[in-house]
VOFIKE-338246 format. One record per residue (C-alpha): residue number from 1; chain; x, y, z. Coordinates in Angstrom, 1 decimal, padded with zeros to 4 digits. Example, Ala and Ser with C-alpha at 12.3 -4.5 7.8 and 13.67 -1.06 7.14 Angstrom:
VOFIKE-338246
nr 1; kette A; x 012.3; y -004.5; z 007.8;
nr 2; kette A; x 013.7; y -001.1; z 007.1;
This chain:
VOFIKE-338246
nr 1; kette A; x 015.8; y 040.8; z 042.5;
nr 2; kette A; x 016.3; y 042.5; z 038.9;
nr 3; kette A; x 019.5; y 040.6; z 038.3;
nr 4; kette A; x 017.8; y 037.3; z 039.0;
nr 5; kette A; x 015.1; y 038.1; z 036.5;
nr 6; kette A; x 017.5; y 039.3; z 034.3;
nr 7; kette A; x 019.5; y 035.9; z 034.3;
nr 8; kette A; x 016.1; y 034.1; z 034.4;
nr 9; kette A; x 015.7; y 035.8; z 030.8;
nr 10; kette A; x 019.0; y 035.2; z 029.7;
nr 11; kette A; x 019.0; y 031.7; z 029.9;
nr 12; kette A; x 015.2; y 030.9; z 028.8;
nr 13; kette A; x 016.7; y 033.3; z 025.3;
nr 14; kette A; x 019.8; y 030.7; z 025.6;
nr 15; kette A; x 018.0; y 027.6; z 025.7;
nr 16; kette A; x 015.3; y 028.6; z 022.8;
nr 17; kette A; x 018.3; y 029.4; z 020.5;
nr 18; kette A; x 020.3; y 026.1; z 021.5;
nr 19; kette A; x 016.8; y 024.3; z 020.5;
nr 20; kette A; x 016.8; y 026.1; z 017.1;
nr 21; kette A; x 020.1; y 025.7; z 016.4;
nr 22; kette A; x 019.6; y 021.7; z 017.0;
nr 23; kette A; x 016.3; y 022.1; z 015.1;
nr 24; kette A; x 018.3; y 023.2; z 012.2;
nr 25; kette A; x 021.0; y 020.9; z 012.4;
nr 26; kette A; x 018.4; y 018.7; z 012.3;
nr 27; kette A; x 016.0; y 019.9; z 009.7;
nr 28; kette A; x 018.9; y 021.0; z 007.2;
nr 29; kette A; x 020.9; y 017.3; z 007.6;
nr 30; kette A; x 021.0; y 015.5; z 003.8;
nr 31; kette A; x 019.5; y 012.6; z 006.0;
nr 32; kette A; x 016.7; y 014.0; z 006.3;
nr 33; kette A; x 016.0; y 015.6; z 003.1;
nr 34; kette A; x 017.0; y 012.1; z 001.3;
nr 35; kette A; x 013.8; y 010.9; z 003.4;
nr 36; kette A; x 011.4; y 013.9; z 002.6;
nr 37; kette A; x 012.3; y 013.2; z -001.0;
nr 38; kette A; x 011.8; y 009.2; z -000.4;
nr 39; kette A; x 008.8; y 009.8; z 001.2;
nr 40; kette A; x 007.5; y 011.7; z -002.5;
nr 41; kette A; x 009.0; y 009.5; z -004.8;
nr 42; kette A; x 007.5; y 006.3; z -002.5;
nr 43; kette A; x 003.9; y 008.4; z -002.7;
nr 44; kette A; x 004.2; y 008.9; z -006.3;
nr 45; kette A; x 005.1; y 005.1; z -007.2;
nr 46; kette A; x 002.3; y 004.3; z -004.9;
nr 47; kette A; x -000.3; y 005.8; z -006.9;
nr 48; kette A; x 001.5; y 004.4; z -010.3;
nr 49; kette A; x 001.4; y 000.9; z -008.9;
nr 50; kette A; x -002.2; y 001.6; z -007.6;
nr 51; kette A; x -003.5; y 002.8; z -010.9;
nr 52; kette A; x -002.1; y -000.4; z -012.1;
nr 53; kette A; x -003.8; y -002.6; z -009.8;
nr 54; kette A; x -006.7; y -000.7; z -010.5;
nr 55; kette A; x -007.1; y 000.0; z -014.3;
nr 56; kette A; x -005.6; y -002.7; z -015.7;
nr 57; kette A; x -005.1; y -006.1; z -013.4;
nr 58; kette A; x -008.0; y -006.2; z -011.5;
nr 59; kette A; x -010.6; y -005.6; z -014.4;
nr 60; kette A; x -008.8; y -008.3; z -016.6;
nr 61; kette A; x -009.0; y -010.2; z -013.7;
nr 62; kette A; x -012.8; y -009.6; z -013.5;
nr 63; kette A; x -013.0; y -010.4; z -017.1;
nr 64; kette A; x -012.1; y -013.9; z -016.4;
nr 65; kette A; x -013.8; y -015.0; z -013.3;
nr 66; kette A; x -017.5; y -014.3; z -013.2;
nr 67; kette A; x -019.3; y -010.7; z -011.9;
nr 68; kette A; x -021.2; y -008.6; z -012.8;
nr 69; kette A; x -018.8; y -005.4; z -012.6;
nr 70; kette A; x -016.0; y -007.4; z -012.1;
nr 71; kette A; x -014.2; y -007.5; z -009.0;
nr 72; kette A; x -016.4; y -004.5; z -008.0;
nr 73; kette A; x -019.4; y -006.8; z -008.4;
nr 74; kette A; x -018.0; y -009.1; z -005.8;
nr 75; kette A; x -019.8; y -008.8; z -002.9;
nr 76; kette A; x -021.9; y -010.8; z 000.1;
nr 77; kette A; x -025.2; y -009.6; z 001.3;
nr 78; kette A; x -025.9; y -010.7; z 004.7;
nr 79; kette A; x -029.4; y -009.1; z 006.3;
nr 80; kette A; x -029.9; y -006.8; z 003.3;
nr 81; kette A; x -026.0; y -004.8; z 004.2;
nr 82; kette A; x -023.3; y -005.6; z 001.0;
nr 83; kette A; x -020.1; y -006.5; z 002.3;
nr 84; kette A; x -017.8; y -006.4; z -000.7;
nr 85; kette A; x -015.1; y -008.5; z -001.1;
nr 86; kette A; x -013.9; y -007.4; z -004.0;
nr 87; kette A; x -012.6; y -004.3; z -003.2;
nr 88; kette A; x -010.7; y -005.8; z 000.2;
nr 89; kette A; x -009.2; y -008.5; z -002.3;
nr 90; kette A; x -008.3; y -005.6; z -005.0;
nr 91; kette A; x -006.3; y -003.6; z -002.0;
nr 92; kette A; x -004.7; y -006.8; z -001.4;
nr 93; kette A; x -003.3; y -007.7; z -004.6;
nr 94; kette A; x -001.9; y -003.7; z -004.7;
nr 95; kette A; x -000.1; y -004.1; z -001.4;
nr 96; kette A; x 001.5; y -007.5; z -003.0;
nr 97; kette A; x 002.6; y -006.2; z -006.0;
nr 98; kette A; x 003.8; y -002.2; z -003.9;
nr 99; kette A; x 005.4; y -004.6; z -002.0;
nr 100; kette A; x 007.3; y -006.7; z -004.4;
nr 101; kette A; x 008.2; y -003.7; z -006.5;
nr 102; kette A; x 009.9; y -002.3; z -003.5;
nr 103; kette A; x 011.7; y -005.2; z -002.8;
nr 104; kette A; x 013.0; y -005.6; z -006.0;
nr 105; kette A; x 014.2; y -002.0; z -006.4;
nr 106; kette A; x 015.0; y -001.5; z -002.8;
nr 107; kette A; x 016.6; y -004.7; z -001.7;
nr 108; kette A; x 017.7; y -006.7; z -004.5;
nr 109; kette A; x 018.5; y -003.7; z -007.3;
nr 110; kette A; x 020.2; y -001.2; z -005.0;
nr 111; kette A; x 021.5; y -003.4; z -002.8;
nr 112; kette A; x 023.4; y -005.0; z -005.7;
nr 113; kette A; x 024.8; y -001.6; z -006.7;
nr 114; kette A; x 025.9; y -000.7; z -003.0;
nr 115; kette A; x 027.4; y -004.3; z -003.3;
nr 116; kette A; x 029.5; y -003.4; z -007.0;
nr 117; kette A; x 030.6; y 000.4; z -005.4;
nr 118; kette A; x 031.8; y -001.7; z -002.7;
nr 119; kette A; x 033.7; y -004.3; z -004.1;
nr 120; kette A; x 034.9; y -001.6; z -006.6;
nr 121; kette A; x 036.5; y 000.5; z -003.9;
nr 122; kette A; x 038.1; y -002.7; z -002.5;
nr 123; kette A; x 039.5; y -003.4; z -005.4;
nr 124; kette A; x 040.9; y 000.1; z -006.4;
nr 125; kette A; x 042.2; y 000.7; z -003.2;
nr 126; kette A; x 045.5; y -001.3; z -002.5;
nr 127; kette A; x 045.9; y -002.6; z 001.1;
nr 128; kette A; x 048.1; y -000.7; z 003.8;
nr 129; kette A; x 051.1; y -001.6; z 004.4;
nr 130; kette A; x 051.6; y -003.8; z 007.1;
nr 131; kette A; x 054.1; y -003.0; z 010.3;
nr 132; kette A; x 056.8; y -005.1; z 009.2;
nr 133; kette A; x 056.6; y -004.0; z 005.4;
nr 134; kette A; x 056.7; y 000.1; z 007.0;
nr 135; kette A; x 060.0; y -001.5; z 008.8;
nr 136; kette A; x 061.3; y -003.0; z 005.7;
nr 137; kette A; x 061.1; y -000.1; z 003.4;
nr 138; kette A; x 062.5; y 002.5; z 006.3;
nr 139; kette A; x 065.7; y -000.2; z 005.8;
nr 140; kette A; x 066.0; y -000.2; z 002.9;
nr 141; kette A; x 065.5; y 003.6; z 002.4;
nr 142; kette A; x 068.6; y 003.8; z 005.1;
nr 143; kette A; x 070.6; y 001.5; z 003.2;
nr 144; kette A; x 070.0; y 003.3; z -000.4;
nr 145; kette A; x 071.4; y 006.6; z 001.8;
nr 146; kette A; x 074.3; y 004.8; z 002.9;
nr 147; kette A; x 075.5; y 003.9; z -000.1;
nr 148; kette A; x 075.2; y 007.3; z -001.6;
């Protein structure tokens, strides 16, 4: 009975350090910390495309088209509650222009530089040799000894 217990312990200690060691593998993986570090970098531009939306395009925006706070001013009352639209249409216009920012950088600006590397490496590297080119130059390398 005390070996069974024994093994019973030996393999629930096995199988909690197989699941750290594949918790580390995948923890530690540059995949992963390329995405924590996206993840920051994608919260920080956030808030620097917010604060523009915010602070400088919106109230122009409500300079021009009529409110009393600007866009903040914008706003229904229906049975005495304020429902304001101006705020919903400020987070819209934030989301649009997040939005085309990351398309822009993501898809267009470094998908153009994954597109030069690429064409880059094809370029530098020559082709293989084909099958009968090998054949060809093992020929000829038996000829040149031949004639030595």
């Amino acid at each position: 009975m005390k070996h069974l217990e024994i093994g019973a312990a030996a393999n629930s200690a096995k199988k909690a350090f197989t699941v750290l060691e594949e918790f580390k593998n995948f923890a530690f993986k540059g995949n992963v910390i390329d995405l924590a570090v996206g993840v920051i970098i994608g919260a920080a531009f956030g808030k620097i495309i917010d604060s523009l939306v915010k602070n400088i395009l919106m109230p122009v925006l409500g300079a021009i088209l009529p409110g009393d706070q600007g866009y903040i001013g914008w706003k229904y009352v229906v049975n005495g509650k304020e429902i304001p639209y101006g705020l919903f249409i400020g987070e819209m216009v934030n989301f649009v222009i997040v939005a085309m920012a990351l398309f822009f950088f993501i898809v267009k600006f470094l998908g153009w530089i994954v597109k030069e590397k690429t064409v880059t490496a094809a370029v530098a590297a020559p082709p293989a040799p084909s099958k009968d080119q090998e054949l060809l130059a093992e020929i000829r390398d038996l000829l040149r000894k031949q004639v030595k």
